[in-house]
Each structure stands twice: as C-alpha cells, then as structure tokens.
Backbone as numpy.savetxt, mean C-alpha at the origin, in Angstrom:
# Nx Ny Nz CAx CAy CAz Cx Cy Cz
21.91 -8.98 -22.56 20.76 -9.84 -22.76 21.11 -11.30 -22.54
22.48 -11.21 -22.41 22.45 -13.07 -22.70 22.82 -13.57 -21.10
22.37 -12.40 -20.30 22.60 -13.09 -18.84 20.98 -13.52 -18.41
20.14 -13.41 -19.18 19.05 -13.10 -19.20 18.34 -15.01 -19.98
17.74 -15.67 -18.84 17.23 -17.13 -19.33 16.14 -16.77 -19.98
15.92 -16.67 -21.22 13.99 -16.49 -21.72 13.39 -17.74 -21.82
13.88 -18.60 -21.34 13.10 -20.01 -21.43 12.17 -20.43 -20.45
12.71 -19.79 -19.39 12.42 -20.40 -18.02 11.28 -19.06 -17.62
10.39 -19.44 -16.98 9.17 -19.12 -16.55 9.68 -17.56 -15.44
8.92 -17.05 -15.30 9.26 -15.80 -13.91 8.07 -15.45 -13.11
8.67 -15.70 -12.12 7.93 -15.30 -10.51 7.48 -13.86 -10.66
6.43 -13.30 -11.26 6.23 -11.99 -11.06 5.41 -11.45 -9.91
5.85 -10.19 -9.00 5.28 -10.06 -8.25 5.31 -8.19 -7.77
4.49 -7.81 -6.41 3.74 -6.95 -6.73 5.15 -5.95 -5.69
5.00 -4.58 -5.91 6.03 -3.73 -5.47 5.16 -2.24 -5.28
4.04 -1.86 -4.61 3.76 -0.68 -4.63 2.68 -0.49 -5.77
2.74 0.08 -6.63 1.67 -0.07 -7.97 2.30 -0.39 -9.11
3.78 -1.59 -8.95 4.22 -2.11 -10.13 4.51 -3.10 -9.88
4.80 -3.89 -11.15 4.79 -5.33 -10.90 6.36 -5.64 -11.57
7.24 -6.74 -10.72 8.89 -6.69 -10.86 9.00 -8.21 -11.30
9.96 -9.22 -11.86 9.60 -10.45 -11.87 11.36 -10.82 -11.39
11.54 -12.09 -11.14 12.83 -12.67 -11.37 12.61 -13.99 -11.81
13.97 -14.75 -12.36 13.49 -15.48 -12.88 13.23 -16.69 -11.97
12.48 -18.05 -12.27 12.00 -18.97 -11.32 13.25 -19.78 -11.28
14.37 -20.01 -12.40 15.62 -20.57 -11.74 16.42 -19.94 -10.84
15.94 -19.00 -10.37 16.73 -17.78 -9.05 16.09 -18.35 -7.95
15.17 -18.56 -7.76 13.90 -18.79 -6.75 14.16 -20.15 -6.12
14.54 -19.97 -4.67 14.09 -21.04 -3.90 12.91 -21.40 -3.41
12.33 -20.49 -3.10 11.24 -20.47 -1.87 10.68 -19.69 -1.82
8.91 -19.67 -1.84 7.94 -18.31 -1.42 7.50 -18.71 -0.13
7.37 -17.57 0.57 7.02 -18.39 2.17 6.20 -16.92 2.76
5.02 -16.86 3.11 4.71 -15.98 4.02 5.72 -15.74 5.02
5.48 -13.82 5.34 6.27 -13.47 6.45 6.39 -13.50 7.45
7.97 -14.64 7.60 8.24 -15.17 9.16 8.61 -14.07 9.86
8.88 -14.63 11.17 9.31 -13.43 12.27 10.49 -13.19 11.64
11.10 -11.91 11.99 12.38 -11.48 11.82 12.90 -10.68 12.81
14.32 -11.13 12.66 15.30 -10.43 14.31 16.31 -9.35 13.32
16.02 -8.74 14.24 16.79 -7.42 14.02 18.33 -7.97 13.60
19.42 -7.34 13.26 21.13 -7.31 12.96 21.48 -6.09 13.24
22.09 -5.43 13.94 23.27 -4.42 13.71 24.23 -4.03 12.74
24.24 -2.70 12.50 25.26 -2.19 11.46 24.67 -2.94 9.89
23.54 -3.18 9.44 22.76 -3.85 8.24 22.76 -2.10 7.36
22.63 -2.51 6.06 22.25 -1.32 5.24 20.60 -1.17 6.13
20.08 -0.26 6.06 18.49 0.37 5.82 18.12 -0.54 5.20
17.74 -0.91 4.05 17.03 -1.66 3.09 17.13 -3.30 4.00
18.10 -3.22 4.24 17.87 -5.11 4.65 17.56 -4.87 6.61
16.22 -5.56 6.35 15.29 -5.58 8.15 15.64 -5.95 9.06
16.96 -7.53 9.10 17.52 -8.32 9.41 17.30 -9.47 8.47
17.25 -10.63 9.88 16.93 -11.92 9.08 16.00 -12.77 9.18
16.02 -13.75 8.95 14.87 -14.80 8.75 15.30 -16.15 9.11
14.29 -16.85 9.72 15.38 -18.39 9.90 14.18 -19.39 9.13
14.42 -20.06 8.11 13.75 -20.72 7.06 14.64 -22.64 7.17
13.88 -22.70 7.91 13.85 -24.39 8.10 15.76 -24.55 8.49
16.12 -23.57 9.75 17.40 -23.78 9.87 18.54 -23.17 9.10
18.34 -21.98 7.97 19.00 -21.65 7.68 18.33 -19.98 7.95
19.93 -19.68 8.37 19.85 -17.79 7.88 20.07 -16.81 7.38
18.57 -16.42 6.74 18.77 -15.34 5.01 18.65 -14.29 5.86
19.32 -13.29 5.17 19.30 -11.48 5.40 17.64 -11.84 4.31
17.00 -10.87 4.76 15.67 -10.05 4.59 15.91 -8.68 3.62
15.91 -8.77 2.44 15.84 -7.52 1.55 14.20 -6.37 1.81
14.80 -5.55 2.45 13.35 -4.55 2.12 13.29 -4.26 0.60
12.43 -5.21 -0.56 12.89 -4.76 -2.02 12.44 -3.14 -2.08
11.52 -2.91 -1.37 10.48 -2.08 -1.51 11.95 -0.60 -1.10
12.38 -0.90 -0.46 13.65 0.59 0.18 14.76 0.37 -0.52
15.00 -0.93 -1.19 16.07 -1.05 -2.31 15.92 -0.11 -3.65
14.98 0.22 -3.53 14.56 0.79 -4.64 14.14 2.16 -5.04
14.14 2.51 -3.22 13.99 3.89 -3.08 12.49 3.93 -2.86
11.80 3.23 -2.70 10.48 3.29 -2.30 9.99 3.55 -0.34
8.95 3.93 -0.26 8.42 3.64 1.03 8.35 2.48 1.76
8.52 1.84 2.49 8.80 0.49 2.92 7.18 -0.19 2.72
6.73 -1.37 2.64 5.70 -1.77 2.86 4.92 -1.50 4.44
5.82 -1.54 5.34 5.13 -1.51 6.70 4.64 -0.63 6.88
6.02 0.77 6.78 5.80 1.80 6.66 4.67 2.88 6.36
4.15 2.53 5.10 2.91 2.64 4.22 1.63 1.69 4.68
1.61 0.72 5.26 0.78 0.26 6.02 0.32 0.27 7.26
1.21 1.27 8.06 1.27 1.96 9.63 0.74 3.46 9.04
1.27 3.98 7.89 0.69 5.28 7.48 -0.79 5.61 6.75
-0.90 4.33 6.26 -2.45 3.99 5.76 -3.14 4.27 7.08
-2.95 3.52 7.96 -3.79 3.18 9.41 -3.84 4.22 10.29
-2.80 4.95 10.24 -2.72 6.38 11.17 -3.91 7.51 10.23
-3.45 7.10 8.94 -4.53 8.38 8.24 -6.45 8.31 8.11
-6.53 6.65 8.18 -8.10 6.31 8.20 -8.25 6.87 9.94
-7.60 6.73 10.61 -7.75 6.78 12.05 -8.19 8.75 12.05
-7.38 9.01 11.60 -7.28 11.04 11.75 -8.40 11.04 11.11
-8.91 10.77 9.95 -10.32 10.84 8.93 -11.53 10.63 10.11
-11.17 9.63 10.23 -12.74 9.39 11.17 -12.42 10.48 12.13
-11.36 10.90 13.00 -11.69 11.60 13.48 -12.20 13.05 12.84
-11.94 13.62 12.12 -11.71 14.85 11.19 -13.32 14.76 11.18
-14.19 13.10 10.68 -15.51 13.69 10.82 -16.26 13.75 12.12
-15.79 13.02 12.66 -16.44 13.85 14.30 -16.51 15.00 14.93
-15.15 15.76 14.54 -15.36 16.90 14.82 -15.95 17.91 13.76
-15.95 17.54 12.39 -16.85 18.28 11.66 -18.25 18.49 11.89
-18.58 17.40 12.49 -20.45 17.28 12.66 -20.63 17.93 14.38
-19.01 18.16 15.20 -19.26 18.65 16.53 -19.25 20.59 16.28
-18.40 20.41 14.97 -18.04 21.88 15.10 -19.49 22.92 14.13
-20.12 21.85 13.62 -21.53 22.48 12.68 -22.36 22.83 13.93
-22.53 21.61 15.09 -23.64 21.96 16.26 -23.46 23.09 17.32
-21.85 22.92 17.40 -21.78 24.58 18.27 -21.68 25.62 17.31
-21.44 25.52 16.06 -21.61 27.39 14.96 -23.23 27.40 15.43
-23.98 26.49 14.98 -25.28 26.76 15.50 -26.01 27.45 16.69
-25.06 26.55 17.54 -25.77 26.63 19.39 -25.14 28.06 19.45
-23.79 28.57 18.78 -23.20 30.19 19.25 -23.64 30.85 18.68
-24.47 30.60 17.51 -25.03 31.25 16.01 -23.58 32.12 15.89
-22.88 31.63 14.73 -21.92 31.58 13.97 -21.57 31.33 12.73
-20.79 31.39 11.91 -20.90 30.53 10.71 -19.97 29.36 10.87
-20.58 28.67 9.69 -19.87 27.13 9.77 -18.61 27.15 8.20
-17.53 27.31 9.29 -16.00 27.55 8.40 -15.93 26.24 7.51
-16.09 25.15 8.17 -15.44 23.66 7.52 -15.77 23.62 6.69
-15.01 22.40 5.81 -15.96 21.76 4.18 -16.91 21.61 3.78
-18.27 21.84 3.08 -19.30 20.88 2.49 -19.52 20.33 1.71
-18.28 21.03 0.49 -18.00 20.03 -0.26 -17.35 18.78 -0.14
-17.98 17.50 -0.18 -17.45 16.05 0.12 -16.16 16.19 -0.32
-15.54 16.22 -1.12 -14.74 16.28 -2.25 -13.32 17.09 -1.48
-13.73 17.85 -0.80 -12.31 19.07 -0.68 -12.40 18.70 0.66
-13.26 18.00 1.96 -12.87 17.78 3.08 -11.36 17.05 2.87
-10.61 16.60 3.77 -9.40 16.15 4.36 -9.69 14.18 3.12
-10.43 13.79 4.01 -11.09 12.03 3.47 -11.73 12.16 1.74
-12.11 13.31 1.76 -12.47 13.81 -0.09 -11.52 13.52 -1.09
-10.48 14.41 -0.32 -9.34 14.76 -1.62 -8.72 13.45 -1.44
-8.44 12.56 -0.20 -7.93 11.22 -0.19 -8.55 10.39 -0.94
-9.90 10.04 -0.90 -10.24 9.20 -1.27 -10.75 9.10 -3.20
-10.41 10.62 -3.48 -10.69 10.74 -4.99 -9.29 10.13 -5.63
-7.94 10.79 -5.24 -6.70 10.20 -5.22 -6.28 8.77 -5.21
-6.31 8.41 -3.75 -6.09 6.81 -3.55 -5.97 5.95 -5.02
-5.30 4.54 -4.91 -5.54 3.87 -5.71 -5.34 2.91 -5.23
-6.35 1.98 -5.05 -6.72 0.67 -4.07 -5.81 -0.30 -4.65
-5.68 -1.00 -4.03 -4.47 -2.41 -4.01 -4.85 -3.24 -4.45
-6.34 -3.45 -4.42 -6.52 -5.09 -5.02 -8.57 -4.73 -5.00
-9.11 -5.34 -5.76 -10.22 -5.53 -6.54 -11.56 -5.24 -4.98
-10.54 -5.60 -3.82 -11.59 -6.13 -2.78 -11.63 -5.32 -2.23
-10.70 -4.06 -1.91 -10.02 -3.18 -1.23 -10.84 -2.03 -2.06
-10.78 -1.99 -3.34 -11.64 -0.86 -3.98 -12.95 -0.84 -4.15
-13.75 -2.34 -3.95 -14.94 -2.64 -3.89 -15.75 -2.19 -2.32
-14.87 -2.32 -1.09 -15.62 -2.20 -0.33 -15.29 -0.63 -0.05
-14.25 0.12 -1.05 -13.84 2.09 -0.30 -15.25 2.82 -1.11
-16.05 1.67 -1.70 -17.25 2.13 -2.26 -17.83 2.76 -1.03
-18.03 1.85 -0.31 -19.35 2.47 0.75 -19.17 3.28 1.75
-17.98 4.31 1.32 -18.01 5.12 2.38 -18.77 6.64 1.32
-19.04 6.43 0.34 -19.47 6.89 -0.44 -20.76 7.96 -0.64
-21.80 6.85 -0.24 -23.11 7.45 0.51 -23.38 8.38 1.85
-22.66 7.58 3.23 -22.84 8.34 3.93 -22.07 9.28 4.03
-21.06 9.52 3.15 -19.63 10.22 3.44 -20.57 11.79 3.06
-21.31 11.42 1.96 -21.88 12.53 0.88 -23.38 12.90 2.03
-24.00 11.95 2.57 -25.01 12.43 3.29 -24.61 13.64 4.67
-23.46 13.27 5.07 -22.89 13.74 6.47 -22.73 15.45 5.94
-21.58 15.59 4.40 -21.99 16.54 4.38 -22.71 17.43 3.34
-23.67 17.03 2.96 -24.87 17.29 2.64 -25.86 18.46 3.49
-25.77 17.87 5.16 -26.70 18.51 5.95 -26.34 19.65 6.21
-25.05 20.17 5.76 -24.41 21.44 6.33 -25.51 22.40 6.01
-25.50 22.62 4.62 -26.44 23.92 4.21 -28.07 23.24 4.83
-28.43 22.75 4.81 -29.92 22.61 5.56 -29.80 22.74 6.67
-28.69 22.18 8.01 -29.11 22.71 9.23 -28.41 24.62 9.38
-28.04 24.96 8.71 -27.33 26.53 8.26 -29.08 27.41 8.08
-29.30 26.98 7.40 -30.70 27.02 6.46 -31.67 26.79 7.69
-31.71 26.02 8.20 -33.18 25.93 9.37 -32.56 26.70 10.77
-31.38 26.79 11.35 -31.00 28.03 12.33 -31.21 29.44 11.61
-31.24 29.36 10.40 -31.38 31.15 10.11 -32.61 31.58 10.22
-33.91 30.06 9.82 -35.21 30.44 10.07 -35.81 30.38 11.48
-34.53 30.71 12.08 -35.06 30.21 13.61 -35.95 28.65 14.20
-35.11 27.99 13.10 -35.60 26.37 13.53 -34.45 26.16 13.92
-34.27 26.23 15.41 -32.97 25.46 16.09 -32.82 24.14 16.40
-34.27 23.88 17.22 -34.74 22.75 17.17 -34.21 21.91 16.16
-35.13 21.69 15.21 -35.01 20.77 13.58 -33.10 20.78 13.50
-32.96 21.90 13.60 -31.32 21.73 12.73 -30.24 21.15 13.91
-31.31 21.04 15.26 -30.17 19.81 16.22 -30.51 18.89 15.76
-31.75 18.67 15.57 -32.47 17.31 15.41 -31.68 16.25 14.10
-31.69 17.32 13.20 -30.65 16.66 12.04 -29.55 16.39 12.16
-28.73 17.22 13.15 -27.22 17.11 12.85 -27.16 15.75 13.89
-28.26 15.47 14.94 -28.36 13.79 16.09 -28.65 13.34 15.28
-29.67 13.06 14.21 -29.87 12.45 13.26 -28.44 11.60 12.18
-27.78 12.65 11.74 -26.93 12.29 11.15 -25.66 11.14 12.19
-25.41 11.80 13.19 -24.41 11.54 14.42 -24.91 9.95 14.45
-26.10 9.80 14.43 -26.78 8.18 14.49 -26.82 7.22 13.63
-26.90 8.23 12.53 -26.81 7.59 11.10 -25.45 7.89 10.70
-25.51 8.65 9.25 -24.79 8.42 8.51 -22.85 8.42 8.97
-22.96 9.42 10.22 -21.30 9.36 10.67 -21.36 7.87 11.35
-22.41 7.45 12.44 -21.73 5.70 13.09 -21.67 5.09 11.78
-22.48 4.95 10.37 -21.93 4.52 9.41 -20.45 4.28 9.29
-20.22 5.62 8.89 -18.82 6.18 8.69 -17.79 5.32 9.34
-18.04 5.30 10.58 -17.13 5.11 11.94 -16.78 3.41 11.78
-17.59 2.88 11.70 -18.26 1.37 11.30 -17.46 1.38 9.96
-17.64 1.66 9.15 -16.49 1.54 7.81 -14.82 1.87 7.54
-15.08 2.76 8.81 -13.26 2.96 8.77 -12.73 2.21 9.95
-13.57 1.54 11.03 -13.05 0.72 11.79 -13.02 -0.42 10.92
-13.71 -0.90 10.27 -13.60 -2.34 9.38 -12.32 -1.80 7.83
-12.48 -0.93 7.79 -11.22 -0.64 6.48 -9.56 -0.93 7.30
-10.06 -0.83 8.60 -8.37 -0.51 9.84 -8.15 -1.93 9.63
-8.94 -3.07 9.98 -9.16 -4.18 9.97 -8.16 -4.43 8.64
-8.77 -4.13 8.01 -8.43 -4.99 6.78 -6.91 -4.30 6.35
-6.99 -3.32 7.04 -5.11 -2.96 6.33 -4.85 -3.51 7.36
-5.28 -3.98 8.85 -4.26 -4.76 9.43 -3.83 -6.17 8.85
-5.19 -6.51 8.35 -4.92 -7.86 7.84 -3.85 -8.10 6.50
-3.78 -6.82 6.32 -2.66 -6.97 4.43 -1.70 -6.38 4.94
-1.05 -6.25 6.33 0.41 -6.76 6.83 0.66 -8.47 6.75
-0.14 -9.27 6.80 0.25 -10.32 6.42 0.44 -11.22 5.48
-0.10 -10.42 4.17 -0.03 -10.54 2.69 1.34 -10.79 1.98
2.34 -9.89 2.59 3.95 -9.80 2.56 4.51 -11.03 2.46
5.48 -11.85 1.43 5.84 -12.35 1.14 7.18 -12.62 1.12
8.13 -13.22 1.47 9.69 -13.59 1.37 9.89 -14.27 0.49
10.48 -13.90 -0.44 10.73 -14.65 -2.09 12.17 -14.89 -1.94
12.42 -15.57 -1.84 14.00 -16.32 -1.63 14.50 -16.86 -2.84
15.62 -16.15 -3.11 16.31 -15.85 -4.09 17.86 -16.80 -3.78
18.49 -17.24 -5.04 20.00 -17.98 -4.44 20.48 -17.40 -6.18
21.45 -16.93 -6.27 22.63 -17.28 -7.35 24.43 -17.26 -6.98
24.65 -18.80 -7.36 25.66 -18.92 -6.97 26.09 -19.67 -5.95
25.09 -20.29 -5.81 25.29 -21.12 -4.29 24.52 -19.91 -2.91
24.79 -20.85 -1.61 24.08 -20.62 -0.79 24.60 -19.35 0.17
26.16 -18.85 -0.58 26.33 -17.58 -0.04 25.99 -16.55 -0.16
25.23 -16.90 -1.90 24.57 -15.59 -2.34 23.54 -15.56 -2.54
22.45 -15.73 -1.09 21.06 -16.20 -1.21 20.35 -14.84 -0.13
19.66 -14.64 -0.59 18.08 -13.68 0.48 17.23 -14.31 -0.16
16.39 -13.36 0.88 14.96 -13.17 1.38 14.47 -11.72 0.65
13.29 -11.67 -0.11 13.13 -10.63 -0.78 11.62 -10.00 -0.17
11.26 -8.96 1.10 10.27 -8.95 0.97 9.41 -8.24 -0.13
8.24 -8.61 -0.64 7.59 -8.13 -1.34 6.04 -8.14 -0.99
5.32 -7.16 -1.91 4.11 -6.85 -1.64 3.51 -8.16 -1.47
3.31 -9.02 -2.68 2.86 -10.67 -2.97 2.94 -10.92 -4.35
2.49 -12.35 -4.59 3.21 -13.08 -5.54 2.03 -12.66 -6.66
2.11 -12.51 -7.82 1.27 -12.43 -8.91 0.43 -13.37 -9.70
1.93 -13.76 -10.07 1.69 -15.11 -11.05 3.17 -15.58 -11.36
3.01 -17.47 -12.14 4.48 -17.25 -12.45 4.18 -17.87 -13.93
4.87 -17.12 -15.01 4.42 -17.35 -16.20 6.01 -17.02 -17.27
5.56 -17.58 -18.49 6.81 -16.82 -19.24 6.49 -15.17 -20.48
7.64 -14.63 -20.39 7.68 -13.60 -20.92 8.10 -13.62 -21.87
7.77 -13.17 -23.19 8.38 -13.33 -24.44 9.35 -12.57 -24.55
10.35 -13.49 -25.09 11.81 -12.77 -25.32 11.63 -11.52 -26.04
10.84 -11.18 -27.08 10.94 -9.96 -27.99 10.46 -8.71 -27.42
9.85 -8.91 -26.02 9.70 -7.77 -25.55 10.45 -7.29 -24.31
11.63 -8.31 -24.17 12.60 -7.59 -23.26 13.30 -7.01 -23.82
13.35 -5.67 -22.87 14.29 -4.31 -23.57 15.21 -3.31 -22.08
16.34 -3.45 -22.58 16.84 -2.32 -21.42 15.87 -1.27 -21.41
16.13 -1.18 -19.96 15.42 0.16 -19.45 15.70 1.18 -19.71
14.92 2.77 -20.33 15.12 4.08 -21.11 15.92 4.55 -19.83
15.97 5.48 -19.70 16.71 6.58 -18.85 15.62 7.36 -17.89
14.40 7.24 -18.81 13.55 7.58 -17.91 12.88 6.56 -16.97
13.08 5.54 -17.30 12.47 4.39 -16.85 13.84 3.75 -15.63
14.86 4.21 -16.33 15.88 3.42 -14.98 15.48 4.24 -13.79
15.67 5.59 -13.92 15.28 6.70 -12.49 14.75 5.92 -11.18
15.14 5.35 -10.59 14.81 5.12 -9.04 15.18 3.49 -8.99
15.77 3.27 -10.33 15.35 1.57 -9.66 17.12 1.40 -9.98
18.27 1.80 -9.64 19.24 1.44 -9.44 19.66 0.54 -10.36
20.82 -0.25 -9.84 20.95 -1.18 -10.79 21.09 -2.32 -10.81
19.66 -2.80 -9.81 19.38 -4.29 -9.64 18.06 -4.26 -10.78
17.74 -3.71 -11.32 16.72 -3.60 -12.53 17.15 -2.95 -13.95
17.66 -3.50 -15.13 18.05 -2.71 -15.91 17.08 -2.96 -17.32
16.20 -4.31 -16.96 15.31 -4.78 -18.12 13.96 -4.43 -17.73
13.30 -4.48 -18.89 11.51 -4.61 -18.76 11.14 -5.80 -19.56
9.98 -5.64 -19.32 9.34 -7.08 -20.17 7.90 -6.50 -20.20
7.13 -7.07 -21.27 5.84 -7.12 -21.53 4.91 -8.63 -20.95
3.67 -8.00 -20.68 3.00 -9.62 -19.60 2.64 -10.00 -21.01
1.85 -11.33 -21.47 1.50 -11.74 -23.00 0.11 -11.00 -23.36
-0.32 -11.25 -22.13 -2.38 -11.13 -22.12 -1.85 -9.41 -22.13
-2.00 -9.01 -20.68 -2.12 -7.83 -20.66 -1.24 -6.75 -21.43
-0.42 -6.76 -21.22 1.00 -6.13 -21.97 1.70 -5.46 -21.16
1.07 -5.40 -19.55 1.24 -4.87 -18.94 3.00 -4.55 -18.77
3.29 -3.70 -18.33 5.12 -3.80 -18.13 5.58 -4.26 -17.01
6.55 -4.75 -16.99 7.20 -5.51 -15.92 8.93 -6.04 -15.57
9.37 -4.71 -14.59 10.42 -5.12 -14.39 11.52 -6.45 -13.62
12.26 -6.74 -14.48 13.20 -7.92 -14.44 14.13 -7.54 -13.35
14.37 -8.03 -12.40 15.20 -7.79 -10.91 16.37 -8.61 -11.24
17.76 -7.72 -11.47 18.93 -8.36 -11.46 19.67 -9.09 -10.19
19.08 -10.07 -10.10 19.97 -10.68 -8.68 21.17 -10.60 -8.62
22.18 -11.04 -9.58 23.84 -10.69 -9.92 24.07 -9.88 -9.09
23.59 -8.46 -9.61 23.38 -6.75 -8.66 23.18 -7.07 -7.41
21.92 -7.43 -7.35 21.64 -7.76 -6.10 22.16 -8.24 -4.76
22.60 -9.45 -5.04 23.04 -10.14 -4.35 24.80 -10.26 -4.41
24.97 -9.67 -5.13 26.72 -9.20 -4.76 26.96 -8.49 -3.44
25.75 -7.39 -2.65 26.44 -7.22 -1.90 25.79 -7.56 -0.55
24.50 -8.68 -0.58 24.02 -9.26 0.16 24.37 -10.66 0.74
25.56 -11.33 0.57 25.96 -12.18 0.78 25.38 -12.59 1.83
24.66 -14.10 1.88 24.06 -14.94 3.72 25.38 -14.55 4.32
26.71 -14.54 4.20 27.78 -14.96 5.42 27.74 -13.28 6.06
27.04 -12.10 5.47 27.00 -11.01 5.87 25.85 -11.07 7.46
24.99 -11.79 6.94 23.81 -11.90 7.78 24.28 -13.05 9.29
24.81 -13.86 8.80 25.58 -14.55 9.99 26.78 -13.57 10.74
27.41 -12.97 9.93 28.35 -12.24 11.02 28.23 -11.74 12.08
C-alpha cells in the first residue's frame, strides 16, 4: 500500500466494460490516437510506436495486456457483424417470397428475438448513453419485418398470393430500407469510435520508463478514498496479471475501479526498447 500516493488525484479511464485508473503523478500526457509505425520482434500487446512532439513511446495495447480483445479488433468485429445482420435480413425477407412463389414452408425465424440480430441485440451492452439510445430504433422495424411472416404464410394458404407479395414489397420498402438505413448509420458511428482511443502517457522513473497506454477513453480525473483501496481477491486478480493488484471505490458511484501498477508495467517496457 505504501507504493500507492492517496493524495494525488487519478486519471480514470475506460477498458472494455471496466473502468482502470493510474495515478495523475504517473501521467504525462492524454493525446488522441496518433499514427503509429509498426517495430519488429515487439511483444503482441505493444502496436509499435508513437512520435509525440519528437519523442519515441512504445504504444501499450492496455486492452491485450490484460488478456482482453484488442480495441480495434472488437471494433473491426463490431462492423463485420452489423454488416452480416443486415445482410441476414435481406435474405430473410428474399427467402419468405420464394417459400411462397414455390409454396413451401418458411424455415427461418419469426421470432424477433431468436433471429441471428435478436439474440445480439438482447445481449449487447452499449458503450456509451448515445450508442444505446440510438440501438433503440432498430427496434420497431426490426419487430415489424418479422411480424409479417405468419400473415403473408396466412394469405398464400388462402390463396391470396397476390396480397402476401404485396406485403412482403411492402415491407422490402418499408420496414427492412429502415433497417438498412440504421445499420448503415450504426457502421458510421463504430467507425467514428475508432477515433475515441486515447494514448495516456505514462513516465516512472524518468524518461526511460515511459509509454503510451492505448485505452478505450478518459473518464474523469478525480480522487479515490484511501479506505477503499484493497488488494485484489483471487477472484478478482484472474486476467489482470500483475500490472493491477489494487481496486478502489469511485466516491459518488461506488463503482469499482482498478489501479494500474506502472512499476509492473513499465519494467519491461522501457522507451530505449522502442528505439532499438
């Protein structure tokens, strides 16, 4: 505990769906994410480097330090999966009009819920207030699209073929370009929160033992009350190595929040590694 400043304020910030802090006398610099050049022979976790007003930091992936999915990673996999969804409903509303046109039955989902984008989107847990406000509106038409299954099922059995094309163009016009229109603007916006990513530049010890930390983004920077820092249980160390061995409580929320040991850290990240 006594490597541990409780006086001094901490940079807390975001890691996946948890929040990590260090302290603000560690902290050089928050800087949106600059370009970065590749290095050879680097651990995995570190991307390369960074050049910050003439000097060059190695780039910590915190996010793979930790055993996590990388941020990009998860943001190229977000984008590949809204991309397959929209498709998944195009061909759902193509594959209802030929069971019809072959008179067949219609195999796929109708329950909203258990399609492919159903079970995703009951799951998910949105990133930020704006991100969960707008995965609202896929909501309506998501539920209208399949809705029509049993009614155009229902008007081909009464020998209304007619009507039950008419609905499923109907829908194709409506509620799926909806659709299409919401997951092209959701692509948008996870492209845009690749640039959210943050380089938190870290030094202890002088300037040999300095990175670049990417992280999700910055939180807040506030102080933590000493009485609620506590080594981490056994269940709680599990994945986070041993550049994290403390927690802390936020004041307001109580939320928990792990303390990032730079010492750990940066013992084997040395800048003169990143110049070599």
């Amino acid at each position: 505990m006594e490597q541990l400043n409780v006086d001094a304020p901490w940079v807390i910030f975001q890691l996946k769906n948890e929040k990590y802090a260090v302290s603000t006398l560690e902290v050089q610099t928050m800087v949106a994410m600059p370009e970065v050049t590749a290095v050879p022979h680097l651990p995995p976790w570190c991307r390369g480097v960074i050049n910050l007003r003439g000097r060059i930091t190695p780039l910590i992936d915190l996010r793979q330090r930790l055993g996590m999915e990388s941020f990009l990673a998860s943001i190229n996999e977000l984008h590949a999966t809204m991309r397959q969804r929209e498709e998944d409903h195009r061909n759902w509303l193509a594959e209802l009009e030929r069971s019809i046109a072959e008179d067949r039955p219609f195999t796929l989902a109708t329950d909203p819920h258990k399609c492919a984008f159903g079970r995703w989107y009951d799951a998910y847990q949105p990133r930020t207030y704006t991100e969960e406000q707008f995965l609202k509106k896929f909501d309506a038409p998501h539920r209208k699209i399949h809705a029509i299954a049993e009614k155009v099922v229902s008007l081909a059995a009464q020998g209304e073929h007619d009507k039950a094309m008419s609905l499923i163009n109907e829908t194709r016009d409506g509620a799926l370009a909806e659709m299409i229109r919401l997951f092209e603007q959701f692509r948008r916006m996870i492209n845009e929160t690749r640039r959210s990513e943050i380089a938190l530049v870290v030094e202890r010890g002088g300037p040999d033992f300095a990175a670049a930390l990417a992280v999700d983004g910055i939180d807040s920077v506030e102080l933590l009350e000493a009485e609620t820092i506590a080594p981490l249980s056994a269940a709680m160390q599990q994945g986070k190595d041993t550049v994290v061995r403390y927690s802390a409580q936020r004041r307001k929320s109580k939320e928990i929040v792990y303390l990032l040991d730079t010492t750990a850290l940066l013992a084997i990240t040395p800048a003169s590694t990143a110049a070599a």
